[in-house]
Every structure is written in structure tokens, then in C-alpha cells.
N, C-alpha and C positions, 0 to 999 in steps of 0.2 A: 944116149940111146939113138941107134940110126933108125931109119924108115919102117927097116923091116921087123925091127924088135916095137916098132911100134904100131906096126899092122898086128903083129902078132896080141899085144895085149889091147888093142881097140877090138880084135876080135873075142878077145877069150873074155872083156866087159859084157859083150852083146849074147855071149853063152849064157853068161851068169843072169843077166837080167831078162832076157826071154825067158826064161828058166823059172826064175824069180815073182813074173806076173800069169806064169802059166800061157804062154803064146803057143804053147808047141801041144798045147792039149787039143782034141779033135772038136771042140765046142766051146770058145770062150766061155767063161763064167755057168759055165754048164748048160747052155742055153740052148746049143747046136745048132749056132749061127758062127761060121768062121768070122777071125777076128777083120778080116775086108768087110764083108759084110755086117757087121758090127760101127766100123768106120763112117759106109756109106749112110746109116741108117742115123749115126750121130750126125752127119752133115748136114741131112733132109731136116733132122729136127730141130737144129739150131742155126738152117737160115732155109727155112720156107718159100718157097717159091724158084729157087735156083735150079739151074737147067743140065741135065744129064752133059753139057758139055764141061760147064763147069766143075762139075763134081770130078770127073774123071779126068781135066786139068790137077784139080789142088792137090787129089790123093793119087795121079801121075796112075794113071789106071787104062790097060787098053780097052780101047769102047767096045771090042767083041765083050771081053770077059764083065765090062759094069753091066754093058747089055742084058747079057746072062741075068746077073745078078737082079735088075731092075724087074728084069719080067716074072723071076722068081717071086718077087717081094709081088709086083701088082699080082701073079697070082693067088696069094693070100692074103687078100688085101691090105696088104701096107700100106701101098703109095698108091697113088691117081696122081696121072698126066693132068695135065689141065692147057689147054690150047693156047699160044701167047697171040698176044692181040697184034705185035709187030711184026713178027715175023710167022709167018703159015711152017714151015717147015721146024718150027723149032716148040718147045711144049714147056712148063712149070712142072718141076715136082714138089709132091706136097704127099707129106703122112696125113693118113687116113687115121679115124678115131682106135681104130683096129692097131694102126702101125705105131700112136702114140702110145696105146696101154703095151703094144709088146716092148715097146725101145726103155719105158720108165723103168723097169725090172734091171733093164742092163747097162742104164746109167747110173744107178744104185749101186749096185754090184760093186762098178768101173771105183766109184769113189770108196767103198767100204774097203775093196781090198789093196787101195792105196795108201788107206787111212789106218789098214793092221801093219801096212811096211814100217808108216810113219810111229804110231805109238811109244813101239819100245823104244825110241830114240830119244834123248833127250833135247829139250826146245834147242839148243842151239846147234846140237848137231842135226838138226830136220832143218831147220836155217843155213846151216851148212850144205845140205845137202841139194837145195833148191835152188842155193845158189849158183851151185857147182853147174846142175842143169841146165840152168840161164847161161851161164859161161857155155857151155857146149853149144846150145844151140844157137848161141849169137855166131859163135865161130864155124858152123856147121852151115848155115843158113848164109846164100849167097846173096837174098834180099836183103840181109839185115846188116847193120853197119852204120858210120855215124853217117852218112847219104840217107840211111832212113829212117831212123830215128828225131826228135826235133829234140837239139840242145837248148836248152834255156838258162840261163846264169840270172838270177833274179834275186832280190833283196830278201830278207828273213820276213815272216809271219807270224803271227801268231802261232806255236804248235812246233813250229822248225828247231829252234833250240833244246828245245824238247827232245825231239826224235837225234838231233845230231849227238848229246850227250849217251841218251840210250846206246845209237850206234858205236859212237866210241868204245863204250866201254862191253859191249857182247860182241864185238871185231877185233880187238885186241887180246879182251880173253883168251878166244877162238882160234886166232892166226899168234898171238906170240904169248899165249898165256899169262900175260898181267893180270894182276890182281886187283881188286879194289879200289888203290888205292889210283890208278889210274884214271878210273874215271871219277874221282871226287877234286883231281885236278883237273882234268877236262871241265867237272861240274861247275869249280870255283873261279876257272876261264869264262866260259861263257855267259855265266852267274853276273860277277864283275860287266862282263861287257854290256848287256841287258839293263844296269842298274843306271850305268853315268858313259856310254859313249856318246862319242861328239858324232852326230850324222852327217855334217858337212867334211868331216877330218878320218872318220872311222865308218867301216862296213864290213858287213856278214853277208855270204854268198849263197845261194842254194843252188844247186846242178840239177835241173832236171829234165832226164829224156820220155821221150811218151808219155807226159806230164806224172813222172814217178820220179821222190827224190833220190839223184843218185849221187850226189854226194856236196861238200859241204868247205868251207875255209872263212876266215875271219881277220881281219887288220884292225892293229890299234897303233894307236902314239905311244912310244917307249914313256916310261913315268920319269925316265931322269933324263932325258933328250927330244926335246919336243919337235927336231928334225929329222927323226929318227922312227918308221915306222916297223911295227912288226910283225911278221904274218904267224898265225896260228890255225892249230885244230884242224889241217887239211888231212881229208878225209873222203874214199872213192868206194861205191860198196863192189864187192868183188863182182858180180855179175855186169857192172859196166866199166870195170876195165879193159884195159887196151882199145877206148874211147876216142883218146886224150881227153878227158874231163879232167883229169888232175891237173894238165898242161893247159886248160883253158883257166881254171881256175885260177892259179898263178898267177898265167899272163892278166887277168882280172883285178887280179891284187898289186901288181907292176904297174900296168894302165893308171889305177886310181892314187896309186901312191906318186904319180909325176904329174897328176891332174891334178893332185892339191899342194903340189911342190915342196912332198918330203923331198930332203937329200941322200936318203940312206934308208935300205930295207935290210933287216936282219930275220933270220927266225932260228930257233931253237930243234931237235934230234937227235933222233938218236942213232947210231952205227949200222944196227939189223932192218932199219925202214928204206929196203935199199930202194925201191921202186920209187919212193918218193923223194930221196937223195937224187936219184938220177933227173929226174921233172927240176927240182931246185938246180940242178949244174946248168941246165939244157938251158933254162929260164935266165942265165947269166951269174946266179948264186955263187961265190967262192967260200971255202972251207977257211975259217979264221981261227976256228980254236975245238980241242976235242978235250975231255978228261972224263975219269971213268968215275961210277958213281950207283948205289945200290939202291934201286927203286923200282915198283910195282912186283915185287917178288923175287929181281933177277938182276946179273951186275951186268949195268950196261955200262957203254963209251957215249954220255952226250955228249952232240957237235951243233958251234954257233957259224953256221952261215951268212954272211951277207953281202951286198952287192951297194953301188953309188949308181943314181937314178941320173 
């Protein structure tokens, strides 16, 4: 798909979903307050005190038109200026008891009729769907990126093993439709490692950005090769890829495997997980063995990877 067949359906998305939350109605939410003015009045009420310049910074607004809009609102008493102690030329905004009972109706509203989108969908397709959104506006957003985000690569917790077994197996469902029986091997991995790993020889990673876990990997000692480590259960949730969390990951489990002087990292996959195939080449990983094989619902090609430390 070139550029322009992709303007084409970036735009005909933006039909369908104005459409969708009713943007193009003459009164959000019936309220007849256009959806700007909807925006501004969320701003006010959930950071109190911020200054008409601000506002019309975040939501990229010309100061005739918020002007407009503000003096509207203070005429019916929504808002009151409030004079700043630091600077004489500049004022606070702050809803009035007037402008919090009118904004409650329409932040109500904002969440009911987000929450009739979500319903009919089943839980993991609404997981799907959020994620999808996170994906867009990471990539959308020229603030956002790993410069601003804070990576963390941190030891397991209490709760972590937990959550990484769940994600396994509702991402795998979801992205390659495995069954069950999937995560009761991821279950019986990390199950195992929780029971008898060695902590000076063996570690489990947590990835997290903006202090949310985003994703997840684990090294053990091979049971018939005690110079021989193996990495498992790496795992990136879709909304923080294209990171490199998966590549930090890795290199985590590389780093620690030459700090306790394994000679040899291997790991286990399969054929269709190509994004993570590509992370294992990049990390120095070579392809040693493939053979096909019928599991989690569907006949795959597993392949044994590995590399000398």
C-alpha cells in the first residue's frame, strides 16, 4: 500500500469514527455545547488553576477563538479568572460551582457512550481495541517515544508471574489463535521457575514503561547442560512495541548469561513469531534446527536457536 492509498483509508477511519461518537452532531451529547467547547471545559476541570495560555497550547487552539469561547463560559458562569500572584498580566482558570454541575452531565455522557461502543465486544476484543489506540497514538504523538517514556527492566514481584502467564495466553489467543493448551505451557514454565530457580544463575525480567508492565522474559540453566542457558516466555504487549523492549530484553538476558559465565544460550520458537525471530538474529542468535510439529491448535515449524557467549 503506497502513501496515497494510505491517506485514503486513514481518512475514511476518521469518517467512520466521528460518525461513530457523533462529532458531527450540532451539540455533543445533546448538550449544545460544541465538542471544542466540551474539550476546554474537560481541561478546566481536571487541572484547576491553569491559564488560558496553557489551555490553548495543549488543545492547539487560536486565542481569538478560546477567547471567544472563555468569555461565553464566564458569561454563564462557568469559569472565574482568578488573578496570578506572579505575574499581573496573566489570570487562573477555575470552574465555578455552576460550571462543575454543568461539565458532570457531560463527563458522564463522554464515558456511557464509550462504554455502549465497548459492550458488545467481547473482553478481548476491547483489549484489542485499546491496544490498537495506544499503538496509534504512540506513533501519532511526536512527544511520545522511548526519549519519553522511562524503560525499566526490573526483577519479578510478587503478582508479575501472574500477570505474564494471563498475558500469554489472551495475546496469543488473540494475535495467532492458540488454544489452551498454550498457556498451560507458558503456565508450567513459569510455574517450574517460581518453585526451584537458582537466583545467583537464573532471572525473570519485567519491562516497564511509565511505570506499566510492558512486557516480560525469563532465563534458566538447561536441565541436561549446566553451561548452557535458556531464554524463555519473551513477551512485548502490542501497545509498546516498536520500543525496542523486546531488544532490551534480550540484550538482558545476553548481559546476564556472560555475568555468570554460561557458555551457550539457546531458546526455543516457533516459525510465525517473526518479530521476535528477528530481535533473536539482531541479538547474535543463529537458526540450529527447525521441525514441524502440532500444537496449541495449529501445525507449526518449531525452531531451536542459539548463540556461544
Amino acid at each position: 500500500m503506497d502513501i496515497n492509498d494510505q491517506v485514503t483509508a486513514i481518512r475514511t477511519f476518521n469518517r467512520f469514527y466521528t460518525r461513530q461518537i457523533g462529532l458531527l452532531n450540532e451539540g455533543v451529547y445533546s448538550s449544545g455545547y460544541t465538542l471544542t467547547e466540551v474539550r476546554v471545559l474537560y481541561e478546566l476541570a481536571h487541572h484547576p488553576g491553569t491559564t488560558p495560555t496553557d489551555v490553548g497550547s495543549f488543545l492547539q487552539l487560536d486565542p481569538g477563538y478560546l477567547s471567544r469561547i472563555l468569555k461565553k463560559f464566564e458569561e454563564r458562569g462557568l469559569v472565574r479568572r482568578d488573578a496570578s500572584d506572579r505575574d499581573a498580566r496573566s489570570c487562573h482558570l477555575n470552574l465555578t460551582e455552576t460550571g462543575r454541575v454543568a461539565f458532570g452531565p457531560l463527563n458522564s455522557a463522554s464515558s456511557e457512550q464509550v462504554r455502549g461502543l465497548l459492550q458488545p465486544l467481547p473482553e478481548i476484543e476491547r483489549q484489542r481495541l485499546v491496544n490498537s489506540m495506544a499503538v496509534i497514538q504512540r506513533l501519532l504523538d511526536n512527544s511520545s517515544g522511548p526519549e519519553k517514556g522511562s524503560l525499566e527492566l526490573r526483577r519479578h514481584r510478587p503478582g508479575d508471574i501472574g500477570w505474564a502467564i494471563e498475558r500469554h495466553g489472551r495475546l496469543y489467543a488473540d494475535e495467532f489463535h492458540w488454544n489452551e493448551e498454550f498457556e498451560g505451557l507458558v503456565a508450567s514454565l513459569f510455574g517450574a521457575f517460581l518453585q526451584k530457580h537458582d537466583p545467583e544463575r537464573e532471572r525473570c525480567w519485567i519491562a516497564e514503561t511509565d511505570a506499566r508492565r510492558a512486557g516480560c522474559v525469563f532465563l534458566v540453566r538447561n536441565a541436561e547442560d549446566p553451561n548452557v542457558a535458556q531464554l524463555r516466555c519473551l513477551l512485548v504487549e502490542p501497545w509498546a512495541r516498536g520500543l525496542g523492549i523486546g531488544r532490551a530484553l534480550v540484550d538482558a538476558c545476553v548481559h546476564f548469561a556472560r555475568e555468570v559465565s554460561y557458555g551457550r544460550m539457546t531458546l526455543w520458537t516457533n516459525d510465525v513469531l517473526v518479530a521476535a525471530r528477528r530481535i533473536y538474529e539482531a541479538a547474535g542468535f543463529e537458526l540450529i534446527d527447525e521441525s514441524p510439529h502440532r500444537s496449541f491448535g495449529h501445525d507449526l515449524v518449531g525452531q531451536t536457536w542459539a548463540m556461544d557467549l
